[in-house]
N, C-alpha and C positions, 0 to 999 in steps of 0.2 A: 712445432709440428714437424713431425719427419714420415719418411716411406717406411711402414710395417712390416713387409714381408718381399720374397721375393730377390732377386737381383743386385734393385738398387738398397736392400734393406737397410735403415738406420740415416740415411742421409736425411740431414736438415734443411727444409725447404725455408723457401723465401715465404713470407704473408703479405697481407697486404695491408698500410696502416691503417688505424680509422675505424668507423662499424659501419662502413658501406657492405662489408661482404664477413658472412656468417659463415666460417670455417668449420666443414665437418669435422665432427671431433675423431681424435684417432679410435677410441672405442667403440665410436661406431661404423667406422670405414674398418675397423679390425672384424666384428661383426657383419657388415654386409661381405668382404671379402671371404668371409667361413663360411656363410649362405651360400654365396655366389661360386665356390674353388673349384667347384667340377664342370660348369661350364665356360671357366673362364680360358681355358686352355683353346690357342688359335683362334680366337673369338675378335667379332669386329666390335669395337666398345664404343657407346657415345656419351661423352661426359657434357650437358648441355649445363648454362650457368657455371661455367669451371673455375672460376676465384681464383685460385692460389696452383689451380691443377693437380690439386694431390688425388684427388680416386681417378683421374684420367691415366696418370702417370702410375699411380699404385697398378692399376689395371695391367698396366705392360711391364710394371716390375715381374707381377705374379705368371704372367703368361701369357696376356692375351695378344692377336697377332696386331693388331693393329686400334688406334686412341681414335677419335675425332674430339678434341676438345675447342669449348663453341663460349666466347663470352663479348659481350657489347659494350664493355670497359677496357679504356686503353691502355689504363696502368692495370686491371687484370691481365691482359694479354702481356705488358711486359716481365711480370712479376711470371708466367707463366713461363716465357720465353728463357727467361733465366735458370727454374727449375728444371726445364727441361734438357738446357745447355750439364748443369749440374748433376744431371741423375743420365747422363750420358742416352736417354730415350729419341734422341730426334730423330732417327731413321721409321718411327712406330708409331708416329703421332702426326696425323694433321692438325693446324691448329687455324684457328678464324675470329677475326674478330667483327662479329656481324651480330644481330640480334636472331635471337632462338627462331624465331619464323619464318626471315630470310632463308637463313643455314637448313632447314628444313623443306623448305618451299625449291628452293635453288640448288642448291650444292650437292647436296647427299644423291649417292646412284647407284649405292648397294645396300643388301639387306643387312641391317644392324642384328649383333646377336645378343649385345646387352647393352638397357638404355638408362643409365641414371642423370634424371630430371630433381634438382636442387637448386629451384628458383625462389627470390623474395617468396620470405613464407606468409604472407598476406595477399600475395598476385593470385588470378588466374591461371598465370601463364602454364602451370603444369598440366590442364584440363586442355586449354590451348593446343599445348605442345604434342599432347597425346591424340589430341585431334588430327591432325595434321599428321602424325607417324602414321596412323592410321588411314588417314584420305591417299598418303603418297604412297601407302603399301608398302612402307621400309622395313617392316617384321616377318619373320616367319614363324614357321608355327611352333617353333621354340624360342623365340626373342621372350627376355625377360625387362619387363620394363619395371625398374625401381621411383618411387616418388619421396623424395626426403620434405616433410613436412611437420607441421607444429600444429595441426588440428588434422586427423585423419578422418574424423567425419564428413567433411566439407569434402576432402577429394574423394570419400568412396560413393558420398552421395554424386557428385559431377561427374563423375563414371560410371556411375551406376546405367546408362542408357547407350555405353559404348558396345562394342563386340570383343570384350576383354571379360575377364573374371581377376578377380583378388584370390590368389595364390594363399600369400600370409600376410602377418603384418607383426613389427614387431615395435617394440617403444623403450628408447635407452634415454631418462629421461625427457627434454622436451622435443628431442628429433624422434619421429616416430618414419619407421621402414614400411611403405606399403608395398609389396610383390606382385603385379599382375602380370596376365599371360592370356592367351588366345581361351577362347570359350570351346572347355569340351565338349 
């Protein structure tokens, strides 16, 4: 796995062993980062579930002004620590290692401008998580919340009763991209 575009372009990221953690594939962080390119510029980004940090990190490769990458595994957070030493980003990135509703509930105390949510594709936790951006008001009326998931039914039906609309969605084999945003 390495960074796409941007800055640190072409650098080889660390992973992490094991199938605890399900690595966005580059085709599809190449693809959300061509969705996402025009508001990625000075953009506050929050990478929650961050594994290995590559869309947090890709994030500040491409431009945006600042990361929060958020994950509740120790050896994620180390494995992150080191891509991040490696891609030369640590002035652009907060990084935490707490669980996605702490870090949400606690930490955060600016309006986020892009939010990618890339939790256990079996959890709740993305319906969760959007609850809560939502309850603490961390959006504005242009936050773009992305949801990387393997059943997009499930979370458009779980949103379905939020104050959000589904933008697009798109499906690069079994990771599918859901795009929501503030209700017109």
């Amino acid at each position: 796995m390495r960074i796409i575009g941007g800055k640190a372009k072409g650098t080889k990221l660390y992973t992490l062993p094991g199938e605890q953690t399900r690595p966005t594939l580059d085709r599809v962080r190449e693809a959300l980062f061509n969705i996402i390119q025009f508001e990625l510029q000075d953009s506050v980004f929050l990478d929650l579930f961050s594994g290995s940090g590559a869309v947090g990190i890709e994030a500040i490769s491409r431009g945006a002004k600042k990361a929060i990458l958020c994950d509740n595994s120790k050896q994620a957070i180390e494995i992150i620590k080191k891509n991040i030493e490696k891609t030369h980003t640590i002035a652009s990135i907060e990084l935490y290692q707490t669980t996605f509703s702490q870090l949400l509930q606690n930490k955060i105390k600016e309006k986020l401008d892009i939010i990618y949510i890339d939790p256990p594709y079996q959890s709740n936790y993305a319906y969760e998580a959007i609850k809560i951006i939502l309850e603490k008001q961390l959006t504005n009326k242009n936050t773009i919340i992305i949801v990387e998931t393997d059943n997009s039914e499930r979370i458009i039906q779980q949103v379905q009763n939020l104050p959000i609309e589904i933008k697009q969605q798109k499906k690069y084999g079994r990771a599918n991209l859901i795009f929501l945003g503030e209700k017109e």
